[in-house]
N, C-alpha and C positions, 0 to 999 in steps of 0.2 A: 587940635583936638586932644584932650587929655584921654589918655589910658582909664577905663575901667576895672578898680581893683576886684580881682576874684574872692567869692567867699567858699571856703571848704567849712564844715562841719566834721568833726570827729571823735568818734566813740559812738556810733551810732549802736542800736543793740538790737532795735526793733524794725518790724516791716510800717509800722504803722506810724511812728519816729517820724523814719525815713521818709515817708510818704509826703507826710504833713512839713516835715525841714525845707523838702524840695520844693512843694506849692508856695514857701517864701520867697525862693528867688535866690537858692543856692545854686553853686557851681559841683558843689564835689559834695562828696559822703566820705569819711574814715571808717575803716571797720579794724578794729584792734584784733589779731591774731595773737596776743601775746598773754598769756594764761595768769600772768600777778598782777595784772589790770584789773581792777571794778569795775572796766568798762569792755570786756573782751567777749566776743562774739565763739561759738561752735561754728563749723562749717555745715552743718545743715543750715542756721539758723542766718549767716552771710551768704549763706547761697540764694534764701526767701529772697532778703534783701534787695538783692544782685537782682533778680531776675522780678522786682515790680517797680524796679524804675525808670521810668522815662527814656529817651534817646538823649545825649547832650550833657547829662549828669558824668562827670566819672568819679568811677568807684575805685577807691583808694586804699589798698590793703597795708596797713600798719605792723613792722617787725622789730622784733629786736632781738637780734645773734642770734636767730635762727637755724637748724640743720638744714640741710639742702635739701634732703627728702622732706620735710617738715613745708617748706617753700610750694616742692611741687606737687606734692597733695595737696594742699590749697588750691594753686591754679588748676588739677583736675575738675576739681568741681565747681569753684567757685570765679565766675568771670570778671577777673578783675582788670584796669586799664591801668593802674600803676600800681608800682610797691614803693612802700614809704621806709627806709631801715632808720632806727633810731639807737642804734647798738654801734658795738665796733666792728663794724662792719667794714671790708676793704673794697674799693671800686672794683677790684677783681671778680669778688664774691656776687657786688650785686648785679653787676652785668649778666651775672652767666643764665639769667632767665628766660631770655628772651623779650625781655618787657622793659616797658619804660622804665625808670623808679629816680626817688627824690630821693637824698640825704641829709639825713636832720643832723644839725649840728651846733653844739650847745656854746653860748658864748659865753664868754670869761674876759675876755679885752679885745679891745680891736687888733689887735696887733696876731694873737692867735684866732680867731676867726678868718682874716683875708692869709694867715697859711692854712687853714684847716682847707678850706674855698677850691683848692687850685690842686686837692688830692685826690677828685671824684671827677674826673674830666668824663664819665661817661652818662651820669646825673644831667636827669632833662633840667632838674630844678633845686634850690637847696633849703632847707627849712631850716630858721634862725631861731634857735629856744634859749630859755635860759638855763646856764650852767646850776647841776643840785649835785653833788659828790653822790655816786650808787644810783642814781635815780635819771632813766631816760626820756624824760619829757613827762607831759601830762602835770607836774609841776602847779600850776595858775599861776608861776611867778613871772614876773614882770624882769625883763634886764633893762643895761640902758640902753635907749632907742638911740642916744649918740655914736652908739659903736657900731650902729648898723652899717655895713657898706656901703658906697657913694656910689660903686661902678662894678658892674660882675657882667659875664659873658654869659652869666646864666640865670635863668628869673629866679628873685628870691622870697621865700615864702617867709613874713609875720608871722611868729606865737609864741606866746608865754603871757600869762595874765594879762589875755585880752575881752572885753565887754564893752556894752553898746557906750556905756560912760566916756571911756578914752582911744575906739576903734579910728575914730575920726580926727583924731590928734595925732595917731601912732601912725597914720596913712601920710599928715603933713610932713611929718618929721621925717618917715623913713621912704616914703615913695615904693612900697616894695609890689611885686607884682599880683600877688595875691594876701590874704589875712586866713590864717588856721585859728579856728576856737572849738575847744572843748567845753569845761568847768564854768566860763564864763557866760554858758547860755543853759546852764543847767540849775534843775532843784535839787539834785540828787546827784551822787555818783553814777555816770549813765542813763539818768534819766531828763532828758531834753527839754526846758520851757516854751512852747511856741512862741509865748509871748518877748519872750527873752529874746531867738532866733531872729522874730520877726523886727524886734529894735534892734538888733545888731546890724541885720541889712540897711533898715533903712539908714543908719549911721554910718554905714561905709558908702552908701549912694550919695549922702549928702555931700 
């Protein structure tokens, strides 16, 4: 029986976004805490979020090089089931939450990617984006899917210029355990196409 690829959604802004992303037949939500995003949420505003979703969704808090106190004001109010760092962030640092959390990590060769891999041993899971010199993620650029990993001890997450177009190719090539998309199911910066959302799933089902 083949593995079912998971879909996260990311940059969510709205409760009503949210709502309608999830009636697709999503796995996760992103919510950007990171203030030079277009797509960055208040924690009143992730907290709505948080608290009109379903059971089974997780809600996926998005950082980069964050303060500690900055971290756990957030978790005060706002219930989140992972932290995403996409900064230079050291396994030291994200552990000390108490929470699960992913490590995005941008690729440039294979060869620096499988050592980047083996520096977060406390990471439930690692997100593969594409390498932008200044710039952490969010990108829509595409890397090559050849340099993806063969073999990790830890699931690894899809993204960087992904859409309904090539979701289903990037799945053959790279086997990875879940797909992150932003920009590729949007009309806008932060603003969500259903229609878009809902051909991205059925692309990664196919």
């Amino acid at each position: 029986m083949v593995a079912r690829t998971r879909v996260k959604v990311c940059g969510v802004t709205s409760v009503d976004q949210a709502q309608a992303i999830v009636d697709a037949g999503i796995d996760a939500i992103g919510l950007v805490f990171y203030t030079k995003s277009p797509r960055a949420v208040d924690i009143d505003t992730a907290k709505a979020i948080c608290q009109s979703l379903p059971p089974f969704v997780q809600k996926v808090g998005l950082f980069v090089n964050p303060e500690r106190g900055e971290v756990h004001a957030i978790l005060d109010e706002v219930s989140l089931d992972i932290l995403q760092f996409h900064g230079d962030e050291t396994d030291e640092f994200c552990r000390q939450f108490g929470r699960a959390y992913m490590k995005a990590l941008p690729v440039k060769d294979r060869e620096s990617i499988e050592k980047n891999m083996h520096a977060f041993p406390g990471a439930v899971g690692l997100l593969l984006d594409a390498y932008q010199p200044d710039l952490y993620g969010g990108t829509g650029q595409q890397f090559n899917w050849d340099d993806f990993p063969k073999h990790s001890d830890k699931p690894l997450i899809l993204a960087g210029g992904l859409d309904a177009d090539n979701v289903a190719q990037a799945i053959v090539t790279c086997h990875p355990y879940a797909v992150d998309v932003s920009s590729g199911v949007e009309v806008s910066k932060g603003i969500k196409s259903l229609e878009k959302v809902h051909a991205f799933v059925k692309a990664v089902n196919s």
